[in-house]
DOTOR-33982 format. One line per field, with one value per residue: residue number from 0; x, y, z of N, C-alpha, C, CB in turn. Coordinates in steps of 0.001 Angstrom, whole numbers. Glycine has a CB too. Layout:
// DOTOR-33982
num = NUM:...
n.u = X:...
n.v = Y:...
n.w = Z:...
ca.u = X:...
ca.v = Y:...
ca.w = Z:...
c.u = X:...
c.v = Y:...
c.w = Z:...
cb.u = X:...
cb.v = Y:...
cb.w = Z:...
***
This chain:
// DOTOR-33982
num = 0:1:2:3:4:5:6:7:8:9:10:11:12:13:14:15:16:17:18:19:20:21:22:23:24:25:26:27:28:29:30:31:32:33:34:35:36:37:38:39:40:41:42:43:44:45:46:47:48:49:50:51:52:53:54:55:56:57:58:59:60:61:62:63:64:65:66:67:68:69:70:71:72:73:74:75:76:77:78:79:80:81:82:83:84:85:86:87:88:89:90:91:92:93:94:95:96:97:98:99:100:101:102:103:104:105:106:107:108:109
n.u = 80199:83184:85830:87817:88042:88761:91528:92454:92544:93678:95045:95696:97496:99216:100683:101297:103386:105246:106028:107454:109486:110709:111573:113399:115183:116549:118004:119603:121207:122547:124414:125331:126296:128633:130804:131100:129226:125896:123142:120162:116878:113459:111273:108487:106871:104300:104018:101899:99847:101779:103518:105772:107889:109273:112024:112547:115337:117329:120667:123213:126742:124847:126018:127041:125209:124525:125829:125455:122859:123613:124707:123191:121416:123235:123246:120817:119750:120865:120181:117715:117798:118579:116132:114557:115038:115079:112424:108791:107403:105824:108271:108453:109350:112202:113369:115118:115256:116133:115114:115452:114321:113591:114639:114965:115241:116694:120134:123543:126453:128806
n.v = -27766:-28454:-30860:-30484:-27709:-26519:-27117:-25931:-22513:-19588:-18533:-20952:-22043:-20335:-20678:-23544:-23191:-21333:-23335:-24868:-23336:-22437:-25314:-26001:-23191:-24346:-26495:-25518:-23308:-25569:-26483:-24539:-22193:-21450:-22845:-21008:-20361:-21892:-21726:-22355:-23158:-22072:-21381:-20458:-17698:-16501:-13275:-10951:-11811:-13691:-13083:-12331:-14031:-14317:-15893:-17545:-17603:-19020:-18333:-19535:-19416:-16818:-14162:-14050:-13437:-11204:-11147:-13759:-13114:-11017:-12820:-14241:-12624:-10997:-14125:-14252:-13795:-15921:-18177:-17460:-18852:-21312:-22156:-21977:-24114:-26438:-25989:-26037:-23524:-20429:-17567:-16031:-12871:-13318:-13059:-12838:-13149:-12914:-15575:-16288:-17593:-16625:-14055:-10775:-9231:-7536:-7295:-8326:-6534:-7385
n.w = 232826:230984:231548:229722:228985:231053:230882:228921:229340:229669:232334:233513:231164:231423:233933:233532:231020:232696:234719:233280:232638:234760:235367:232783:233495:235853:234574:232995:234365:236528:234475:233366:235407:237624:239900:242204:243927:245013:242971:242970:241851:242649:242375:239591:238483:236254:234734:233361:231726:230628:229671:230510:232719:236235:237523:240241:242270:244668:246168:247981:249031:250737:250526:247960:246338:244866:243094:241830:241129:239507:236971:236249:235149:232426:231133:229968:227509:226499:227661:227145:224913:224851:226281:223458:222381:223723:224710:224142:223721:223762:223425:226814:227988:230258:233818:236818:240527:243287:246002:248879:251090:254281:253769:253686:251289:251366:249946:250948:251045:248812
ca.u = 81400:83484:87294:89083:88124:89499:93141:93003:92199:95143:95722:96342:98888:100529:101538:102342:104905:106052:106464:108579:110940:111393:112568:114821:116527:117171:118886:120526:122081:123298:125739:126261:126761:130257:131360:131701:127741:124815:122050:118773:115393:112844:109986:108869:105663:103908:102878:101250:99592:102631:104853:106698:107800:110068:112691:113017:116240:117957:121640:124201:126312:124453:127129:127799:123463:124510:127282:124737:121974:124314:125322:121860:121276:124495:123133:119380:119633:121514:118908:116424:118409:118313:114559:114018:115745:114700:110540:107602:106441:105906:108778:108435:110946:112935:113763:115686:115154:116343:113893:116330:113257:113164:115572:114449:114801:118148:121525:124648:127305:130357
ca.v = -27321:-29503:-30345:-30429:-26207:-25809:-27013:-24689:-21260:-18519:-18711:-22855:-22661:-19697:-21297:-24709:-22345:-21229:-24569:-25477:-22252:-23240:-26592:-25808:-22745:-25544:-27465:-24295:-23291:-26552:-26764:-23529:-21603:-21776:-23431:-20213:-20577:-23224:-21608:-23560:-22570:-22216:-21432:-19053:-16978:-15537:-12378:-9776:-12707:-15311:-12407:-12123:-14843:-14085:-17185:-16514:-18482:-19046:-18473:-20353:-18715:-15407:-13410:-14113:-13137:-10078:-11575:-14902:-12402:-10533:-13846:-14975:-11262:-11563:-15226:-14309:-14226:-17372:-19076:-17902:-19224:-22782:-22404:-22366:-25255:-27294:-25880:-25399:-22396:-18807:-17493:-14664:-12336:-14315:-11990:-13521:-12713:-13947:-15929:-16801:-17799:-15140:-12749:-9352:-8870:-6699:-7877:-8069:-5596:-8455
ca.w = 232165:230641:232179:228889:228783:232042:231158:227555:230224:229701:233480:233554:230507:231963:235036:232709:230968:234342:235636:232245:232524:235880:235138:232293:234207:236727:234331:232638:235556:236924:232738:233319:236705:238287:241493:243578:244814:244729:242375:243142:241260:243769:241206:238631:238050:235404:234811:232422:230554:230452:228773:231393:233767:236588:238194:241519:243505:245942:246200:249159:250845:250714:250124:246534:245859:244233:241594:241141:240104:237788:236102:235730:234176:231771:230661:229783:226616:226225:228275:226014:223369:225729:225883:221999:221578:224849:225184:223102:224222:223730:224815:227302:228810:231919:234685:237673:241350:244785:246808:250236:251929:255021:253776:253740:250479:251224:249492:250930:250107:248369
c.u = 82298:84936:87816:88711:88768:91300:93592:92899:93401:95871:96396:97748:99724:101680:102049:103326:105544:106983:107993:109893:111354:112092:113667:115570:117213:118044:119647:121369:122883:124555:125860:126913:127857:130026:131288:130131:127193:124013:121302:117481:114722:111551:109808:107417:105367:103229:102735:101036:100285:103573:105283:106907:109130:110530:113206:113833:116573:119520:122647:126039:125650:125145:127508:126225:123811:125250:126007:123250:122643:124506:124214:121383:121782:123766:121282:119128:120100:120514:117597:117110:117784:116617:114142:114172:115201:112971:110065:106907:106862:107127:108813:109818:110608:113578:113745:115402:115407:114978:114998:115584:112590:114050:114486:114272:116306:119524:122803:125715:128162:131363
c.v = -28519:-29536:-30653:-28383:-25844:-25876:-26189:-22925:-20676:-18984:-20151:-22489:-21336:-20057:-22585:-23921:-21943:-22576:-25447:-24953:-22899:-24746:-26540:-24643:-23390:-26116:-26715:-24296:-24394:-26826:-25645:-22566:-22184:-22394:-22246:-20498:-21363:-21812:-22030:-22321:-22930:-22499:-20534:-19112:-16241:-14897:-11237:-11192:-14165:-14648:-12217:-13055:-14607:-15719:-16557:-18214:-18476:-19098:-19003:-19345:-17168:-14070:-13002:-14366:-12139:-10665:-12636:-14102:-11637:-11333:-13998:-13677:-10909:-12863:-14847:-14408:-15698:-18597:-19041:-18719:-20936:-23281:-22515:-23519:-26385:-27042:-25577:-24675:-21176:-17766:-16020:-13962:-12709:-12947:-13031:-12565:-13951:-14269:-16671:-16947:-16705:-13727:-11764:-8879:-7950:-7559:-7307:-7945:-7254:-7739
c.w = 231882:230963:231211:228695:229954:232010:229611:228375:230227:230818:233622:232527:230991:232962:234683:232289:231986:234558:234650:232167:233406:235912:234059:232660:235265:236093:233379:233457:236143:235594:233103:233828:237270:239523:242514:244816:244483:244284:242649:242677:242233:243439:240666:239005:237044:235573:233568:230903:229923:229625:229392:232246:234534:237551:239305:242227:244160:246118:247858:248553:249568:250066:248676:245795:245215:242862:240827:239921:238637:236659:235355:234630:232886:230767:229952:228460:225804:226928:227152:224984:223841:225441:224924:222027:222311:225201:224083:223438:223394:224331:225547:228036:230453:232634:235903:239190:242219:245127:248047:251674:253038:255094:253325:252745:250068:250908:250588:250511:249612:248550
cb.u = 82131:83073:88020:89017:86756:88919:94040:91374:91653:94878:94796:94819:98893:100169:100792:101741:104908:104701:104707:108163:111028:110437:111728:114849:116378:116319:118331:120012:121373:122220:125354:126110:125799:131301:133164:132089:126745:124057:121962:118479:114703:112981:108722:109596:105372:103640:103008:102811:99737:101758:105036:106529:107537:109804:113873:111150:116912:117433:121772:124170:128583:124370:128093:129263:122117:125217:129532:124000:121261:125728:125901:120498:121747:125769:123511:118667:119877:123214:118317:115593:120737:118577:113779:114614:117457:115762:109881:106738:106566:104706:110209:107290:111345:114743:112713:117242:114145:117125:112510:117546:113681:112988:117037:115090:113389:118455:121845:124761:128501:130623
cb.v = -26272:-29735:-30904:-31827:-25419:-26422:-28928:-24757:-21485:-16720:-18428:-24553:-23016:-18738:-21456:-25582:-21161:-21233:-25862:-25366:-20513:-23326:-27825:-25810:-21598:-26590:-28804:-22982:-22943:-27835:-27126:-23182:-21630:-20369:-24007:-17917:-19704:-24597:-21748:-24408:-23116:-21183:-21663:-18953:-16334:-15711:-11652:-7886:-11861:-16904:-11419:-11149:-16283:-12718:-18027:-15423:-18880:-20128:-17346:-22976:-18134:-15170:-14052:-15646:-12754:-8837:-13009:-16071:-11254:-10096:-15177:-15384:-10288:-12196:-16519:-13208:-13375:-17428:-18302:-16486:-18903:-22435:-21702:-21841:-25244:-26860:-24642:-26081:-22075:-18398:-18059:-14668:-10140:-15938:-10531:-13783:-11969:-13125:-17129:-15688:-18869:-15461:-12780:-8495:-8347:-5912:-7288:-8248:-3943:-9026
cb.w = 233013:229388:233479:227000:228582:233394:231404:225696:231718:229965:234553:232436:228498:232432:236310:231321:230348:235849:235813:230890:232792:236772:234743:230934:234724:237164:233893:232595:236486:237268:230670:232880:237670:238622:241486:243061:244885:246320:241567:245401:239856:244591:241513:236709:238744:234593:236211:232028:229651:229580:227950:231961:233329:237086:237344:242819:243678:246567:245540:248699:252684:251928:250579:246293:247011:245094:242374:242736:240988:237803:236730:237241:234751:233138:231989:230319:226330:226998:229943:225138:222982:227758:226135:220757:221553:226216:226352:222573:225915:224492:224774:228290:228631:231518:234746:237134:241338:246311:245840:250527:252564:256520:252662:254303:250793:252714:247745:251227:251134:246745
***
């Protein structure tokens, strides 16, 4: 088999697009998220083919995980807008999620 077919394989450039969202919602967020919390991209994944890739972060303090997701929710289209302009990709729908390493998964109330 030959290794220039293994880096044209759906799965390989899905997770290259991944790896690209993930670096420009990194540098989205840092121009455009407020002072009240730290944002940090943790990493993204694609799924259903690379039409969908979800950015999963990490918000500081904890507390203000519910508002940071709303923002990021609020901004998604403006990000895509970011991504035309800043990637050469396909672009798929961005969907944001905590990743707060061993949190549970449960938000706290604000």
């Amino acid at each position: 088999m030959n290794p220039d077919s293994h880096s044209k394989s759906p799965r390989r450039q899905s997770n290259k697009a991944a790896e690209i969202v993930a670096h420009e919602a990194a540098q989205f967020i840092a121009r455009e998220a407020g002072s009240e919390s730290l944002i940090t991209v943790i990493r993204a994944q694609s799924f259903a083919h690379g039409d969908r890739v979800v950015v999963f972060v990490s918000v500081f303090p904890i507390e203000k995980a519910r508002a940071a997701l709303a923002y990021l929710e609020r901004q998604r289209e403006a990000f895509s807008d970011y991504l035309k302009q800043h990637a050469r990709l396909r672009l798929p729908r961005i969907d944001f999620q905590l990743d707060n390493g061993e949190l549970s998964g449960e938000l706290p109330e604000n």
